[in-house]
PDB file of N, CA, C and O in Angstrom:
ATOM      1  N   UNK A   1     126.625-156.210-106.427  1.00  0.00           N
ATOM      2  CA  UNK A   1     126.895-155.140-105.508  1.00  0.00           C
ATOM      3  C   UNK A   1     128.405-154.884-105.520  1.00  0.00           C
ATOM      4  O   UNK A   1     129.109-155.893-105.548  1.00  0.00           O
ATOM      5  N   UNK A   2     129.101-153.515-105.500  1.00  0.00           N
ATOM      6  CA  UNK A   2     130.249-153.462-105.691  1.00  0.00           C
ATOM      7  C   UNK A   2     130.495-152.514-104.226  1.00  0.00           C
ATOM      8  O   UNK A   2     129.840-151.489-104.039  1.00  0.00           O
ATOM      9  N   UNK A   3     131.137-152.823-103.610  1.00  0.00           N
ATOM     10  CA  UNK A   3     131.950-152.835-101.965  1.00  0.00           C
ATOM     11  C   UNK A   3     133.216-151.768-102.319  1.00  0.00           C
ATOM     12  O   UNK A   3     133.563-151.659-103.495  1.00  0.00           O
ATOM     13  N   UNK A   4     133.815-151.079-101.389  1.00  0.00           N
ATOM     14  CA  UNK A   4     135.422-151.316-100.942  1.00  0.00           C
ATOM     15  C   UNK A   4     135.496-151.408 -99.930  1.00  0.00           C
ATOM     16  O   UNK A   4     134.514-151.222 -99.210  1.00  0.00           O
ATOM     17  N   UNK A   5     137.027-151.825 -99.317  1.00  0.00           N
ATOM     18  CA  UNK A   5     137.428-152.050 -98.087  1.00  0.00           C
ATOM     19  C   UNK A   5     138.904-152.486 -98.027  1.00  0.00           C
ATOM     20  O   UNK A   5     139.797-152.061 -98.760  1.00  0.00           O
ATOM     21  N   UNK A   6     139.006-153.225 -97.229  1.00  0.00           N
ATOM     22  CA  UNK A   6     140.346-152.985 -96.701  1.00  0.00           C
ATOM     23  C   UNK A   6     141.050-154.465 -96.667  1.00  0.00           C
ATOM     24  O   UNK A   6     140.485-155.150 -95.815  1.00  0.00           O
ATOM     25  N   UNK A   7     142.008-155.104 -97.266  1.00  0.00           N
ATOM     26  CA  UNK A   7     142.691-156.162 -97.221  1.00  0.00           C
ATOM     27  C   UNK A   7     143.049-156.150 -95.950  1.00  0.00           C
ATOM     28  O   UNK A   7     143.605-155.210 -95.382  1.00  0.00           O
ATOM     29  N   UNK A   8     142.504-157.982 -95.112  1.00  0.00           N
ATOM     30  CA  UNK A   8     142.833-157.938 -93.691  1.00  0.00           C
ATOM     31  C   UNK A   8     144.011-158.980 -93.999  1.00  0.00           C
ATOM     32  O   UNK A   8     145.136-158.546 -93.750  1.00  0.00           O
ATOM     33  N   UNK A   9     143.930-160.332 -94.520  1.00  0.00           N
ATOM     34  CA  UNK A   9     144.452-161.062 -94.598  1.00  0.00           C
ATOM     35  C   UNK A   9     145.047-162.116 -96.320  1.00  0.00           C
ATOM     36  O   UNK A   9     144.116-161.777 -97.052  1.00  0.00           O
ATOM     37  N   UNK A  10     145.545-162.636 -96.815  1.00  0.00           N
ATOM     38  CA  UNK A  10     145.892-162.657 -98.314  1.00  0.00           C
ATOM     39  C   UNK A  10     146.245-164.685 -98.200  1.00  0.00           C
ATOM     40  O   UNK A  10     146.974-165.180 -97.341  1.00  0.00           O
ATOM     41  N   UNK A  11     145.768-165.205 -98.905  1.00  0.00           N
ATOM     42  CA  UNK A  11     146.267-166.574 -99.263  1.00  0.00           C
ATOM     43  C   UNK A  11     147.249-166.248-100.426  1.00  0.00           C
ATOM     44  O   UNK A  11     146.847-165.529-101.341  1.00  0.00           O
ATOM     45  N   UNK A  12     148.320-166.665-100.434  1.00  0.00           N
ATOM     46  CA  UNK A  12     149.250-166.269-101.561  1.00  0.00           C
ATOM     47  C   UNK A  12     148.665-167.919-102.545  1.00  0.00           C
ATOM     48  O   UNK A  12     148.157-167.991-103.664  1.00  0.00           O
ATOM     49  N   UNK A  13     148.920-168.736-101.820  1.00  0.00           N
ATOM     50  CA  UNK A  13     148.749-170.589-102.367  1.00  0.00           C
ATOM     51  C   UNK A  13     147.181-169.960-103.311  1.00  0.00           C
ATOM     52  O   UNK A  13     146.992-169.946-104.528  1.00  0.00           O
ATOM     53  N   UNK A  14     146.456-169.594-102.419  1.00  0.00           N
ATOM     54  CA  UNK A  14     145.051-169.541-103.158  1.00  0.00           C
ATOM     55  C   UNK A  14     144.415-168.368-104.192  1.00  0.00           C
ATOM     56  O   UNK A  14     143.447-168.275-104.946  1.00  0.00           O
ATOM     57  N   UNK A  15     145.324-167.700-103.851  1.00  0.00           N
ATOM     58  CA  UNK A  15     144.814-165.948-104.537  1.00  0.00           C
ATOM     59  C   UNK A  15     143.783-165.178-103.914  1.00  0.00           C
ATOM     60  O   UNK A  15     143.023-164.357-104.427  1.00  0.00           O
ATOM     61  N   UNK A  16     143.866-165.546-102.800  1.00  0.00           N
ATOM     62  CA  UNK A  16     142.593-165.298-101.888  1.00  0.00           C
ATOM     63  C   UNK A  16     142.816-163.912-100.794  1.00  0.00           C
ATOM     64  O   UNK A  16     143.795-163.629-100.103  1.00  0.00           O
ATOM     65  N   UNK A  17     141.952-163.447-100.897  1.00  0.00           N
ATOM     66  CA  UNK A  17     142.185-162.143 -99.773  1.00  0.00           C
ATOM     67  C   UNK A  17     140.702-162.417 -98.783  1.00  0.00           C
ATOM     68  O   UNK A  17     139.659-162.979 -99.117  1.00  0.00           O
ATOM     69  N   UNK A  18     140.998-161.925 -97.756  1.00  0.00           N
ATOM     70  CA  UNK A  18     139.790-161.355 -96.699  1.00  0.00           C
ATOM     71  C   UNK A  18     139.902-159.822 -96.996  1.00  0.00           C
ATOM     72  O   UNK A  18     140.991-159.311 -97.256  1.00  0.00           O
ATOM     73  N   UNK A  19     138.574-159.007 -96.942  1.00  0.00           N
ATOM     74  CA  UNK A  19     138.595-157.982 -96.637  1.00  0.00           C
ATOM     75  C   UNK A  19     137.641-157.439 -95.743  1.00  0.00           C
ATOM     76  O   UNK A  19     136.421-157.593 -95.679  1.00  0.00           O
ATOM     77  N   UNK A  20     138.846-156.429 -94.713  1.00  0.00           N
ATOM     78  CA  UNK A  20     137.101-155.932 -93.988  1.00  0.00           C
ATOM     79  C   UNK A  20     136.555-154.861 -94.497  1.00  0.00           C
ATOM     80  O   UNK A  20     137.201-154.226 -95.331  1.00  0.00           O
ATOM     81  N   UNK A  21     135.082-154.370 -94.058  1.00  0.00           N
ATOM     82  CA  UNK A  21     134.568-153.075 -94.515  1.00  0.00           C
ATOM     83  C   UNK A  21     134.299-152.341 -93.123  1.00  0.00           C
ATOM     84  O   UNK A  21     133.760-152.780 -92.107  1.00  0.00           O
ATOM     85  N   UNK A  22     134.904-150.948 -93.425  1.00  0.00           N
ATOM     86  CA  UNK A  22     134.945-150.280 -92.360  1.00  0.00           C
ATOM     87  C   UNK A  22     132.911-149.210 -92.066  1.00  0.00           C
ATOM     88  O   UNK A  22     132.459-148.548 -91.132  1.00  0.00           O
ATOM     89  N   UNK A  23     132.432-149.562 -93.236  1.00  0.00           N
ATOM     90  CA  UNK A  23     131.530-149.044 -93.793  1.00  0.00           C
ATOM     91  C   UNK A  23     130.183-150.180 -92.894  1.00  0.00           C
ATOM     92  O   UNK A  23     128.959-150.197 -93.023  1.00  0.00           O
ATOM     93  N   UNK A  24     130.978-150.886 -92.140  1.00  0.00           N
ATOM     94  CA  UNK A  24     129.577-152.611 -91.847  1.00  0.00           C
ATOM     95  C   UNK A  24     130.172-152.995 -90.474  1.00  0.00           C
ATOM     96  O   UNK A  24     130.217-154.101 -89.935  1.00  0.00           O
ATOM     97  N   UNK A  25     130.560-151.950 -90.104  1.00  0.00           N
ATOM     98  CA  UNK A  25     130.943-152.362 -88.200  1.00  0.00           C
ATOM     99  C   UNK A  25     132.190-153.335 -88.388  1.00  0.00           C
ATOM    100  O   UNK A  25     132.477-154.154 -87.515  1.00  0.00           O
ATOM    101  N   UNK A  26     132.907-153.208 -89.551  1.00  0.00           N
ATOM    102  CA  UNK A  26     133.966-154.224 -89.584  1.00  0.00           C
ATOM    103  C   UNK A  26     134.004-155.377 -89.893  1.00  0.00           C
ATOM    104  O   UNK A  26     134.765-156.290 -89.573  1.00  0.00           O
ATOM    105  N   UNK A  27     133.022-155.314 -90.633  1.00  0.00           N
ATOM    106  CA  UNK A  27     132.881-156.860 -91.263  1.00  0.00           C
ATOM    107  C   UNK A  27     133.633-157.353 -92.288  1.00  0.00           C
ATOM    108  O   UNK A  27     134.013-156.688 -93.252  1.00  0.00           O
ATOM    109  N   UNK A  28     133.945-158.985 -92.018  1.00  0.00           N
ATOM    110  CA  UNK A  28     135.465-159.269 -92.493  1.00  0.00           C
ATOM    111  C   UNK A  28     134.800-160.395 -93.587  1.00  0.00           C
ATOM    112  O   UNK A  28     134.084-161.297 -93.152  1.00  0.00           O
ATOM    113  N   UNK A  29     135.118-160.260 -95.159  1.00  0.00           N
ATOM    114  CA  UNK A  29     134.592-161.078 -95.964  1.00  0.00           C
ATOM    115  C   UNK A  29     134.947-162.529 -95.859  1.00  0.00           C
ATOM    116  O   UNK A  29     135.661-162.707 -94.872  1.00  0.00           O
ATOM    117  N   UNK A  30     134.728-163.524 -96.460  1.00  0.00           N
ATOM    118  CA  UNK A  30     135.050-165.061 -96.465  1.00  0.00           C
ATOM    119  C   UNK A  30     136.076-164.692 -97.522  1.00  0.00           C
ATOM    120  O   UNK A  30     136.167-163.559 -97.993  1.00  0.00           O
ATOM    121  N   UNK A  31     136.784-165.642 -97.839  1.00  0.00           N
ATOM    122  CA  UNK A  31     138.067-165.675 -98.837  1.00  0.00           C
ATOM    123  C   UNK A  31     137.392-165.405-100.171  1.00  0.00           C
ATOM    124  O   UNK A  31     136.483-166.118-100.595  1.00  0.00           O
ATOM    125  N   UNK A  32     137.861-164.371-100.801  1.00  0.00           N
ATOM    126  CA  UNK A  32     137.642-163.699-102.158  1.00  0.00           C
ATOM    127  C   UNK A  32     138.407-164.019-103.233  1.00  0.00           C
ATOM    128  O   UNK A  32     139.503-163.469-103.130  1.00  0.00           O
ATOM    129  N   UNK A  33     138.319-164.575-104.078  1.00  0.00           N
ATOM    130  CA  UNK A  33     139.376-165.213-105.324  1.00  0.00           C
ATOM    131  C   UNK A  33     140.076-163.178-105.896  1.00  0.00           C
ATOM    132  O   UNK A  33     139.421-162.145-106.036  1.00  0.00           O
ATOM    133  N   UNK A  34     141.072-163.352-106.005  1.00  0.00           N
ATOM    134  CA  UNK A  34     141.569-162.311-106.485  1.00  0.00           C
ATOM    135  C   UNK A  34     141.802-162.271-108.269  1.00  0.00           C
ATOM    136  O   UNK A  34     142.679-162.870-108.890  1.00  0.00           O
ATOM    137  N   UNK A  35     140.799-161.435-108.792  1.00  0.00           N
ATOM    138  CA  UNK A  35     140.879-161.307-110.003  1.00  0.00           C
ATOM    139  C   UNK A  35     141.793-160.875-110.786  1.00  0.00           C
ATOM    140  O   UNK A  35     142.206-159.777-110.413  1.00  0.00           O
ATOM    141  N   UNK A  36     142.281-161.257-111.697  1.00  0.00           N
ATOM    142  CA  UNK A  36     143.416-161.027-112.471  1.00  0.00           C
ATOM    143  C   UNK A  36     144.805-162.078-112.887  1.00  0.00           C
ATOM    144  O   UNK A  36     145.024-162.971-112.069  1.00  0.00           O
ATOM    145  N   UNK A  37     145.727-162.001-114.102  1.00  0.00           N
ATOM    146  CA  UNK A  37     146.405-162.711-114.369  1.00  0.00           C
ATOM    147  C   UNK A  37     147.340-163.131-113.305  1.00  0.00           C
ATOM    148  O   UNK A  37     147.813-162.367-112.464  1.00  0.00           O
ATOM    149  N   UNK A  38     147.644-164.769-113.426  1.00  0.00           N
ATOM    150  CA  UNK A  38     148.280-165.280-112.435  1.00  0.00           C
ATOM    151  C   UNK A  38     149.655-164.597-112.186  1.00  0.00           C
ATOM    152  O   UNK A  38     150.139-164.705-111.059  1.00  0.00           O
ATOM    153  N   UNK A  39     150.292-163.937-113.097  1.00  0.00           N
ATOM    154  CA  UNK A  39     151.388-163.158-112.367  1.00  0.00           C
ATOM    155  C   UNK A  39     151.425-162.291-111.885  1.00  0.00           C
ATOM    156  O   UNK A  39     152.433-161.694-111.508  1.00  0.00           O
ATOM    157  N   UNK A  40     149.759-161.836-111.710  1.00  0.00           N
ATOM    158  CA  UNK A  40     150.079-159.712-111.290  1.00  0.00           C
ATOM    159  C   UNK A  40     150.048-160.612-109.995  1.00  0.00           C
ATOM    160  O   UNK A  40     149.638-161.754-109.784  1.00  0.00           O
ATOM    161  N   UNK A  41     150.703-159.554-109.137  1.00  0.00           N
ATOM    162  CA  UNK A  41     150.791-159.325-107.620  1.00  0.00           C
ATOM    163  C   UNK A  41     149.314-159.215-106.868  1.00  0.00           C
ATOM    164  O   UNK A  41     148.325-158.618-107.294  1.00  0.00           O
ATOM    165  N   UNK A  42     149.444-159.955-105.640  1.00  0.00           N
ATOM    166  CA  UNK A  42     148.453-159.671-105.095  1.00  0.00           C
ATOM    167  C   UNK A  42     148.169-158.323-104.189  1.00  0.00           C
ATOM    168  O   UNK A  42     149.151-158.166-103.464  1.00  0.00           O
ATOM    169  N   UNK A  43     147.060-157.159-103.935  1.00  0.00           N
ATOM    170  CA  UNK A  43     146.969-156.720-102.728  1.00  0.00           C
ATOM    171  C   UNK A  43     147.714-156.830-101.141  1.00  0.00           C
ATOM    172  O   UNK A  43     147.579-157.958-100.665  1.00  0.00           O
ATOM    173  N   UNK A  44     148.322-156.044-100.425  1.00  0.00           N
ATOM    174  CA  UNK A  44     148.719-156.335 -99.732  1.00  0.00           C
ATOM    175  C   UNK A  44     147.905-155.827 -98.444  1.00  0.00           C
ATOM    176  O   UNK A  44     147.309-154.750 -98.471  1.00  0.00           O
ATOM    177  N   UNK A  45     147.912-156.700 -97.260  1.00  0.00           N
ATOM    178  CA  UNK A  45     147.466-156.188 -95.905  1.00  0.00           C
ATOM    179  C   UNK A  45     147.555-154.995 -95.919  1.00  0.00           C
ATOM    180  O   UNK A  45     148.661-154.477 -96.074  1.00  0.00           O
ATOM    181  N   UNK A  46     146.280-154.143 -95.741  1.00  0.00           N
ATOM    182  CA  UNK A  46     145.849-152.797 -95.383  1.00  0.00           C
ATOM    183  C   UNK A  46     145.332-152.500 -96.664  1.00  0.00           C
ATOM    184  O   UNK A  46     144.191-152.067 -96.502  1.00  0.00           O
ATOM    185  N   UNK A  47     145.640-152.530 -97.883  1.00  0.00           N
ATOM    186  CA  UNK A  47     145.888-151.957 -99.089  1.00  0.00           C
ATOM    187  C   UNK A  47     143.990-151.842 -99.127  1.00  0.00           C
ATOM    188  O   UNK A  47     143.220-152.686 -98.670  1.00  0.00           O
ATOM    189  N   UNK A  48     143.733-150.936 -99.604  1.00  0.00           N
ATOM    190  CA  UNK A  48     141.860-150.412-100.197  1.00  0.00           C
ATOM    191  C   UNK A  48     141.759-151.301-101.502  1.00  0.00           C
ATOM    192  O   UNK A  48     142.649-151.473-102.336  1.00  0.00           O
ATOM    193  N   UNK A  49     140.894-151.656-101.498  1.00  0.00           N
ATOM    194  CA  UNK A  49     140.560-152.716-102.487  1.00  0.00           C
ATOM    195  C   UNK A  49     138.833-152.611-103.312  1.00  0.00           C
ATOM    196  O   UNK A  49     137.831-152.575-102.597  1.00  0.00           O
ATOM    197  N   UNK A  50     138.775-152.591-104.167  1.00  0.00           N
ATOM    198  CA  UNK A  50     137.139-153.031-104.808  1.00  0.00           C
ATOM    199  C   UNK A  50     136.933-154.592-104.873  1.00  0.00           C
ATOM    200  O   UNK A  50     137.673-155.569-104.982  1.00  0.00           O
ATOM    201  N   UNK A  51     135.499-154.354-104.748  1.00  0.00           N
ATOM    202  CA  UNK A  51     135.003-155.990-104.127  1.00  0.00           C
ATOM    203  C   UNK A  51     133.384-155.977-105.047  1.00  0.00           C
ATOM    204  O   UNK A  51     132.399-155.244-104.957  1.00  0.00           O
ATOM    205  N   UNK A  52     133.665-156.992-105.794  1.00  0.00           N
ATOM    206  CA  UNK A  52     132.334-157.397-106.352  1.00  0.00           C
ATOM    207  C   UNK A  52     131.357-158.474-105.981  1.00  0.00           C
ATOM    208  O   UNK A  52     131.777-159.628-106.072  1.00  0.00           O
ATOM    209  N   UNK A  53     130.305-158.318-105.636  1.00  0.00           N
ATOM    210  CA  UNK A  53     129.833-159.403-104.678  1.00  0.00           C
ATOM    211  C   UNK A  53     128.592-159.940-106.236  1.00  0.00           C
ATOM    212  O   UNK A  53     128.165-159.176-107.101  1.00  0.00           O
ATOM    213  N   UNK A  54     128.262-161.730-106.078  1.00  0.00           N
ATOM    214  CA  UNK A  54     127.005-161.545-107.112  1.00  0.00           C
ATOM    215  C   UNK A  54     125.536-161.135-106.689  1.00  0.00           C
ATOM    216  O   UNK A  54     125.260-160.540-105.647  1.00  0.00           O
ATOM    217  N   UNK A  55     124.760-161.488-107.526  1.00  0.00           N
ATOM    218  CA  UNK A  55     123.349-161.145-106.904  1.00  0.00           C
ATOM    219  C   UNK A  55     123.029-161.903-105.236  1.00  0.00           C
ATOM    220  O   UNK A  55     122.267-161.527-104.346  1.00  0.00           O
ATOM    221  N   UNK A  56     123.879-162.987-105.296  1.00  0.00           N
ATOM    222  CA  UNK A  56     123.226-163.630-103.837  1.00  0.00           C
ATOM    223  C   UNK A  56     123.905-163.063-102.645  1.00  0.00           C
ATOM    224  O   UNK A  56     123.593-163.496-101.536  1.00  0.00           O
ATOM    225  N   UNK A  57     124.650-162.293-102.746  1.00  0.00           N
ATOM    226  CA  UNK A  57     125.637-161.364-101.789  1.00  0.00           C
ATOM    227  C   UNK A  57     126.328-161.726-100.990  1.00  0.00           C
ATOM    228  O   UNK A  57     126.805-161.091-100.049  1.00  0.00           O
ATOM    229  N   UNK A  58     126.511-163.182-101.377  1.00  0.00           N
ATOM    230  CA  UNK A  58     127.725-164.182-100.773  1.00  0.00           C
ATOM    231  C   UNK A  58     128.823-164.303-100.919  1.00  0.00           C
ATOM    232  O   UNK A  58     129.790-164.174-100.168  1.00  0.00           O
ATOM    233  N   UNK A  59     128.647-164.684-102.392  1.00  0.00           N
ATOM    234  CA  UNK A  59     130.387-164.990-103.580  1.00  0.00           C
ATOM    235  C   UNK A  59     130.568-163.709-104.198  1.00  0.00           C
ATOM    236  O   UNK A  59     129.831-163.188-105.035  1.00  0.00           O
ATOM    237  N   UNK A  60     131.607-163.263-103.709  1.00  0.00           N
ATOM    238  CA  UNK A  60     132.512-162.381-104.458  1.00  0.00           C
ATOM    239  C   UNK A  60     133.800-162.320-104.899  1.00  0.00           C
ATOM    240  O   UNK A  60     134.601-163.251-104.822  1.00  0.00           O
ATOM    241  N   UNK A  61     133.977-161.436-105.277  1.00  0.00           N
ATOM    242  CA  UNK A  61     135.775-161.533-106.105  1.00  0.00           C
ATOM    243  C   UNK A  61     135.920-160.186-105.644  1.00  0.00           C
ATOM    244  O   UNK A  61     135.097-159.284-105.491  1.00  0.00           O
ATOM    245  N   UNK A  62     137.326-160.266-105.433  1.00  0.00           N
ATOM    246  CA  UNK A  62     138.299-159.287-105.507  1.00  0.00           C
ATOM    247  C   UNK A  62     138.620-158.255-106.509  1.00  0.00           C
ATOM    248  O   UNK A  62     139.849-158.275-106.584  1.00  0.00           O
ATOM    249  N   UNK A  63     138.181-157.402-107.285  1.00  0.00           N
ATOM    250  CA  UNK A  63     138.645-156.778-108.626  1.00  0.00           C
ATOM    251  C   UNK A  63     140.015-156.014-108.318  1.00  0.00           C
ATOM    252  O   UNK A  63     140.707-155.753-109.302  1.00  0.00           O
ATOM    253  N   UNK A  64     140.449-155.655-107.150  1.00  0.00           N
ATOM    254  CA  UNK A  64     141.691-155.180-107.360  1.00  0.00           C
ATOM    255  C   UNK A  64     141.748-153.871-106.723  1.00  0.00           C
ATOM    256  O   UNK A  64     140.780-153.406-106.120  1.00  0.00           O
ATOM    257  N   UNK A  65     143.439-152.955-106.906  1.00  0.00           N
ATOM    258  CA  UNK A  65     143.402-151.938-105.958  1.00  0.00           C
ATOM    259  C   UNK A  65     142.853-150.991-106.401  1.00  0.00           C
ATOM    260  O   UNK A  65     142.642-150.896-107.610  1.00  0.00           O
ATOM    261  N   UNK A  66     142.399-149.828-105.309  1.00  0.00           N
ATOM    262  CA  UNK A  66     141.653-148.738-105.944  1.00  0.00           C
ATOM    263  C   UNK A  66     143.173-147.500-105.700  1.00  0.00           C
ATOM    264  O   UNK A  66     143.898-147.287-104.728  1.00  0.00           O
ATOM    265  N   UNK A  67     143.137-147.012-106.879  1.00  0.00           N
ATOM    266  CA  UNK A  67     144.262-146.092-107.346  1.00  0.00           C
ATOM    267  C   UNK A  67     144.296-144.886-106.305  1.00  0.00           C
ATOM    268  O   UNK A  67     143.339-144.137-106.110  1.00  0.00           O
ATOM    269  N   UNK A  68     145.624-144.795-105.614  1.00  0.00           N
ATOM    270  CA  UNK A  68     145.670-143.939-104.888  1.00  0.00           C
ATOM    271  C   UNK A  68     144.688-143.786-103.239  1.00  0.00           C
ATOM    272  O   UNK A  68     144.404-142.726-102.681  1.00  0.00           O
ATOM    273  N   UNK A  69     144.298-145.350-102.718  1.00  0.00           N
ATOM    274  CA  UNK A  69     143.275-145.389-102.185  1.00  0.00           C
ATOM    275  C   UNK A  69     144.087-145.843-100.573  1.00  0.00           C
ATOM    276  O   UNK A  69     144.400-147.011-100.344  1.00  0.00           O
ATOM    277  N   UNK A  70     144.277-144.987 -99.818  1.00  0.00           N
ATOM    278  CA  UNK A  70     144.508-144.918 -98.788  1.00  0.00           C
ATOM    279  C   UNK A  70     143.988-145.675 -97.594  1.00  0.00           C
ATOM    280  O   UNK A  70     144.787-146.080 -96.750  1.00  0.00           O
ATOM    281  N   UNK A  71     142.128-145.982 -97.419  1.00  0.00           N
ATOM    282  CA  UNK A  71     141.353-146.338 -96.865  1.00  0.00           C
ATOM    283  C   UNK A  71     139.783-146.438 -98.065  1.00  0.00           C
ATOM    284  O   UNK A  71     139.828-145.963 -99.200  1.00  0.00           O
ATOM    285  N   UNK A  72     138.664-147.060 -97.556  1.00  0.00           N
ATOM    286  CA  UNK A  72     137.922-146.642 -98.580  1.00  0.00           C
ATOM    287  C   UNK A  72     137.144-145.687 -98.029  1.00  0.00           C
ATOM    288  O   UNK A  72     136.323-145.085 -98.721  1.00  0.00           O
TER     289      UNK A  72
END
């Protein structure tokens, strides 16, 4: 399942983001591994983000910012 939403909170130590979805009454994900090479930058608080969840709709990852994405 592929999500967007909204970076609430960021582990820099972990690569980890929360995000909420404004789309689910505000529901705020569990820590999301942020995909991509260890030097790109992470998402920042507020920033719109894509979110890949797997089939069990638990564990997901972070894929990164959505271009020009204000809110989702």
């Amino acid at each position: 399942m592929i999500r967007t939403g909204i970076v609430s909170t960021i582990d820099l130590t972990a690569r980890t983001v929360r995000v909420t979805f404004p789309d689910r009454d505000d529901l705020v994900s569990g820590d999301l591994p942020v995909i991509g090479p260890e030097t790109s930058e992470l998402p920042a608080a507020g920033d719109s983000v894509l979110v890949a969840y797997i089939d069990n709709g638990y564990q997901g990852f972070c894929l990164g910012l959505i271009p020009g994405g204000d809110s989702p």
